[in-house]
C-alpha positions in Angstrom: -50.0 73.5 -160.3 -53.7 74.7 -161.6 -55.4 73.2 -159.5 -53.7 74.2 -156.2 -53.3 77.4 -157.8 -57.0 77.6 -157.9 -57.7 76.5 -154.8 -54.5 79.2 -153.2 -57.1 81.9 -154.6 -60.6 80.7 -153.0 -58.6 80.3 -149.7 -57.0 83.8 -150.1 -59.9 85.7 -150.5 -62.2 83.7 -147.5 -58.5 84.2 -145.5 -58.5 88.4 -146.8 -62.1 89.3 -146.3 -61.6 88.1 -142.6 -59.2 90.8 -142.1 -61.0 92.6 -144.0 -58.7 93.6 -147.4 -59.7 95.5 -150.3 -59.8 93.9 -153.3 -56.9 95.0 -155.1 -54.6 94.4 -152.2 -55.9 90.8 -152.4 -54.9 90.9 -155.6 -51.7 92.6 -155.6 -49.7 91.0 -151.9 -52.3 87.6 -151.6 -52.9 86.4 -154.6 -50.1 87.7 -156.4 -47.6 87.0 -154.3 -49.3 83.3 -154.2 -49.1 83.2 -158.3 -46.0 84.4 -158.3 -44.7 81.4 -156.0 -43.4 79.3 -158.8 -41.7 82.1 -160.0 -39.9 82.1 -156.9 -39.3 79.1 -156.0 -37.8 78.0 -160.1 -35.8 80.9 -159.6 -34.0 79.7 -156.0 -33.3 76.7 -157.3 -32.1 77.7 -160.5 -30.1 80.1 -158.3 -28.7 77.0 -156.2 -27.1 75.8 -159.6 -25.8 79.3 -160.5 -28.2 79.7 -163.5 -27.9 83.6 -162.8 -29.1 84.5 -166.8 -32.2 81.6 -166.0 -33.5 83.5 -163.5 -32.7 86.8 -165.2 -34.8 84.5 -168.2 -37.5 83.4 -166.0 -38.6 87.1 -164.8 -38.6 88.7 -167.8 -40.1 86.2 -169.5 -42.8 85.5 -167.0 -43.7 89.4 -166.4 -44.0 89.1 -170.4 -46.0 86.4 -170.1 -48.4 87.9 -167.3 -49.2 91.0 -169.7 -49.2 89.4 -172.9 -50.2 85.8 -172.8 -52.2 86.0 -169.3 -54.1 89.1 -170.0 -54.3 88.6 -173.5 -56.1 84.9 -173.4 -58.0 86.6 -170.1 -59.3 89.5 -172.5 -59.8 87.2 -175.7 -61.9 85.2 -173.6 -64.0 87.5 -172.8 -64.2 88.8 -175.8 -65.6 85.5 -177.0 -68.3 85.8 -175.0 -69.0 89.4 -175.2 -68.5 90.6 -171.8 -68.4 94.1 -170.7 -65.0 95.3 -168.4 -64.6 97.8 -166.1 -62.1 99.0 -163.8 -63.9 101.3 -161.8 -62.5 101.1 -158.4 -58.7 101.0 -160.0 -56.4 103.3 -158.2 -54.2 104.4 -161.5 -51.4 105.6 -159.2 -50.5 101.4 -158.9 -50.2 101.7 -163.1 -47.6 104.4 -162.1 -45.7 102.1 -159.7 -45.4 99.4 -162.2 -43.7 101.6 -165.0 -41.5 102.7 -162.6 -40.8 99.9 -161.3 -40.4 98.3 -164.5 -37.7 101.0 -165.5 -36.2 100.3 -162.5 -36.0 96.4 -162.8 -34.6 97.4 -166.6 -31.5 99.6 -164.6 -30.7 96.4 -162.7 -30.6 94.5 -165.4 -28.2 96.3 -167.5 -26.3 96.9 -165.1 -25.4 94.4 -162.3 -28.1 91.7 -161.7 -26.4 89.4 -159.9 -24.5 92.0 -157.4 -25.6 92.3 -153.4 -26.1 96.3 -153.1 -29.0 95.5 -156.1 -30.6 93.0 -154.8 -30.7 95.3 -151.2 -32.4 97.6 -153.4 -34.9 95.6 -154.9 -36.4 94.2 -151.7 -36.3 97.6 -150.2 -38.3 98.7 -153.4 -40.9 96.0 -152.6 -40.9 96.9 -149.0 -41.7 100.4 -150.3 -44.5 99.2 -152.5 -46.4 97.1 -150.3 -46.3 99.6 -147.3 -48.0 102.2 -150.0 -51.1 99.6 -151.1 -51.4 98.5 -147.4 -52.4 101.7 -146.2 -53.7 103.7 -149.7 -56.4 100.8 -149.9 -59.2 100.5 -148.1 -61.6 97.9 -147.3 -64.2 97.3 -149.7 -65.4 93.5 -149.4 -68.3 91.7 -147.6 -68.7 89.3 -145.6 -69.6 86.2 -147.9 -70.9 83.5 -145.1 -71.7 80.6 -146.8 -68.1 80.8 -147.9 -66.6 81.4 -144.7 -68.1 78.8 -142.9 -65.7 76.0 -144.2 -63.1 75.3 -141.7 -59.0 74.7 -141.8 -58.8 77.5 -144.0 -55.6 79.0 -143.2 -54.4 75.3 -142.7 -55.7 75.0 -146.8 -54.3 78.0 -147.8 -50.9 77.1 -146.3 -51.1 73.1 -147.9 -51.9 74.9 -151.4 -48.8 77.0 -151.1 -46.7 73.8 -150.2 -48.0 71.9 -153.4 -47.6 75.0 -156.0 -44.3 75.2 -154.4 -43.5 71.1 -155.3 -44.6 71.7 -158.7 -42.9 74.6 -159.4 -39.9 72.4 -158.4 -40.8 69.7 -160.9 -40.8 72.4 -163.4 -37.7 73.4 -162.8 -36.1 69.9 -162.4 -37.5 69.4 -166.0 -35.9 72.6 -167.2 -32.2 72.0 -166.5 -32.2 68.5 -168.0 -33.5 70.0 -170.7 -31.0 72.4 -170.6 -28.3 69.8 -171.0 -30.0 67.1 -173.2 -30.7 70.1 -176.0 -27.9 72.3 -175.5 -30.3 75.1 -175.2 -29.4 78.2 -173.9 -30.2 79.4 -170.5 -32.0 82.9 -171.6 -34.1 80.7 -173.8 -34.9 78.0 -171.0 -35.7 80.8 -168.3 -37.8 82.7 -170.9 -40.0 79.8 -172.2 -40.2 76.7 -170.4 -40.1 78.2 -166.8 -41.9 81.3 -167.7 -44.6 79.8 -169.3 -45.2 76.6 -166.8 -44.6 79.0 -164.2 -47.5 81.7 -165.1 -49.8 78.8 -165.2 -51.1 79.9 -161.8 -51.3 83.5 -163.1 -53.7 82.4 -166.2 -55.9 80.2 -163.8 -56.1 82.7 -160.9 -56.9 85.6 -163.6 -59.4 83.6 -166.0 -61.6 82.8 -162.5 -61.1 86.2 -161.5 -62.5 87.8 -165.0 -65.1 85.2 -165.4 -66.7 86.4 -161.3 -66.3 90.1 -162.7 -63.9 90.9 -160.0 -61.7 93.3 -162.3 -60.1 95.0 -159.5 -58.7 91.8 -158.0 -57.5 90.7 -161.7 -55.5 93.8 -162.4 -54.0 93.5 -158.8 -53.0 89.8 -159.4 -51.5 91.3 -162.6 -49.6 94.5 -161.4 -48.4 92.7 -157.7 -47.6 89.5 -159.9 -44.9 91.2 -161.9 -43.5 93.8 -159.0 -42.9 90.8 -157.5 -40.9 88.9 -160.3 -39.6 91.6 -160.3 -38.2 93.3 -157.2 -38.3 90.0 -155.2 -37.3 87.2 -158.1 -34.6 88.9 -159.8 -32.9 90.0 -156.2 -32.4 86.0 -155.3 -29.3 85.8 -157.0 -28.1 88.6 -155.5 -28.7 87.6 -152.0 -26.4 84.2 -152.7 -23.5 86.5 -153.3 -22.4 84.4 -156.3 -22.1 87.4 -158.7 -18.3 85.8 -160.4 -19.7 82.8 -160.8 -23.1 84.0 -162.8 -21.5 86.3 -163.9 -19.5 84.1 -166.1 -22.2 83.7 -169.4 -23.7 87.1 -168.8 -23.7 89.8 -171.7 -26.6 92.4 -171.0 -26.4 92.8 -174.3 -28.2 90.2 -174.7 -31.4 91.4 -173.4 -31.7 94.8 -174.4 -34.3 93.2 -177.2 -36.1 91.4 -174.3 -36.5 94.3 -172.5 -37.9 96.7 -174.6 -40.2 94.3 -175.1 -41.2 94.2 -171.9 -41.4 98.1 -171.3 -43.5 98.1 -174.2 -46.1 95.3 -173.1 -45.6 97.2 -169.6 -47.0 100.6 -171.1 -49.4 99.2 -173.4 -50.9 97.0 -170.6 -51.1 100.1 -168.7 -52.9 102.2 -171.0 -55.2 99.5 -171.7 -56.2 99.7 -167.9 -56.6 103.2 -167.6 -59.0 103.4 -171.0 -60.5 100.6 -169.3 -61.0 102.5 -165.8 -62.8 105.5 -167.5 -66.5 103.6 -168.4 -67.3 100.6 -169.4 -65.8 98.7 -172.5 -66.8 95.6 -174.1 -63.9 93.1 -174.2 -62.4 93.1 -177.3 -60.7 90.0 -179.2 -58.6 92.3 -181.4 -56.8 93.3 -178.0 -56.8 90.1 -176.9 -54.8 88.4 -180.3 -52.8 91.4 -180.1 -51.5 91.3 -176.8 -51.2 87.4 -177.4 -49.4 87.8 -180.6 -46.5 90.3 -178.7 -45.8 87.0 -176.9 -45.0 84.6 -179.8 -43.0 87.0 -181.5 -40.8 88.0 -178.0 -39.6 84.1 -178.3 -37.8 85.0 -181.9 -35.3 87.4 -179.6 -35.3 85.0 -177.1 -34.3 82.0 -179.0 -31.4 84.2 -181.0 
């Protein structure tokens, strides 16, 4: 999965700069939306077996994961080596659209996850998004020959996708017998085993990213990865129109711990962009640990 992962965002960005896409929507649609293929691939499958509250699980936990453990090991890393970070070029509008659509992913939640009319809503939220990055960003990149010179590479980009979508199947295979040798519940088996194995892509895609300096395309990867989990993820078991059955082990309840943990790794993700979008910062490792440490202590909720 890292390794096609890796080579989904070398092939994304020769494939982008062709038709000419600014970096953050690279990040945000490509990349993201490349990353954020295990997520939904675990999900439809998990869906298939009517593990509604595992893909609930698996989207929380991964959009956790993405701002907490991702960027957290992404900014102690740098930190480590004493790199300076800037987000000059960041449009802080997009930190806008992920609160909201954070809060709104929160509604559904709460509410009816597993109903039709949300799911409708969901994708027409993406639909929304993507139209407003497609045409508020402009092209910024530059033609990098050497690079562009290899050939197949929209015949690459589309075998990568194929074999991050077969692992992410493996992963989820893995999952549900897990489920049923240990007993475990499925909030806990969404929210760490396919969460973590499925941001894997997310941690490699945003670790090469920070290490080339390209800070614009990281917090795209970032901010798409999760409105995608998000309004696209959660609204597959919705579109299977199973709500009675999922519905059966659902108390929203449940989650309300979950998800003001995610809200608050949201906003705090956020405001660490926008202080970071102002001048130059040096990376620090105290951030990194304690965006890392939200993580650990989110699986105490998750395992009650």
């Amino acid at each position: 999965m890292v390794l096609s992962a890796e080579r989904l965002e070398k092939y994304a960005i020769i494939s982008s700069r062709k038709l000419g896409i600014s970096p953050f929507l690279i990040g945000s649609i490509v990349i993201a939306f490349g990353t954020s293929l295990p997520e939904i691939s675990t999900s439809f499958f998990a869906a298939l077996e009517n593990k509604g509250p595992m893909v609930v699980g698996n989207v929380i936990g991964s959009n956790v994961a993405n701002l907490s453990l991702v960027f957290g090991s992404t900014i102690l890393i740098l930190g480590l080596k004493k790199s300076n970070i800037f987000f000059k070029d960041l449009d802080t509008s997009n930190l806008l659209i992920l609160l909201l659509s954070t809060l709104f992913i929160l509604g559904v939640i709460l509410i009816r996850p597993f109903h039709l009319i949300s799911s409708c809503l969901l994708i027409m939220g993406l639909g929304i998004t993507i139209t407003y990055w497609y045409f508020s960003n402009s092209s910024s990149l530059h033609d990098h020959k050497s690079e562009e010179d290899e050939g197949y590479i929209f015949l690459k980009l589309i075998f990568s996708i194929i074999v991050l979508i077969s692992a992410a199947w493996l992963i989820t295979y893995g999952a549900l017998k897990l489920l049923t040798q240990l007993k475990l519940g499925e909030l806990f088996v969404g929210y760490t085993v396919l969460a973590i194995g499925t941001s894997l892509p997310e941690i490699a895609a945003s670790l090469a990213l920070a290490l080339k300096g390209r800070y614009e395309a990281l917090a795209g990867t970032l901010i798409g990865s999760n409105i995608f989990n998000g309004l696209f993820v959660l609204a597959i078991p919705g579109l299977m129109n199973k709500e009675e059955i999922m519905s059966i082990s659902w108390k929203s309840t449940d989650w309300v711990a979950l998800l003001g943990i995610l809200f608050l790794i949201t906003f705090l993700f956020c405001s660490y962009l926008f202080w970071a979008s102002k001048k130059t910062r040096i990376a620090s490792k105290i951030f990194g640990i304690f965006f890392l440490s939200i993580y650990f202590l989110s699986l105490e909720f998750a395992f009650k």
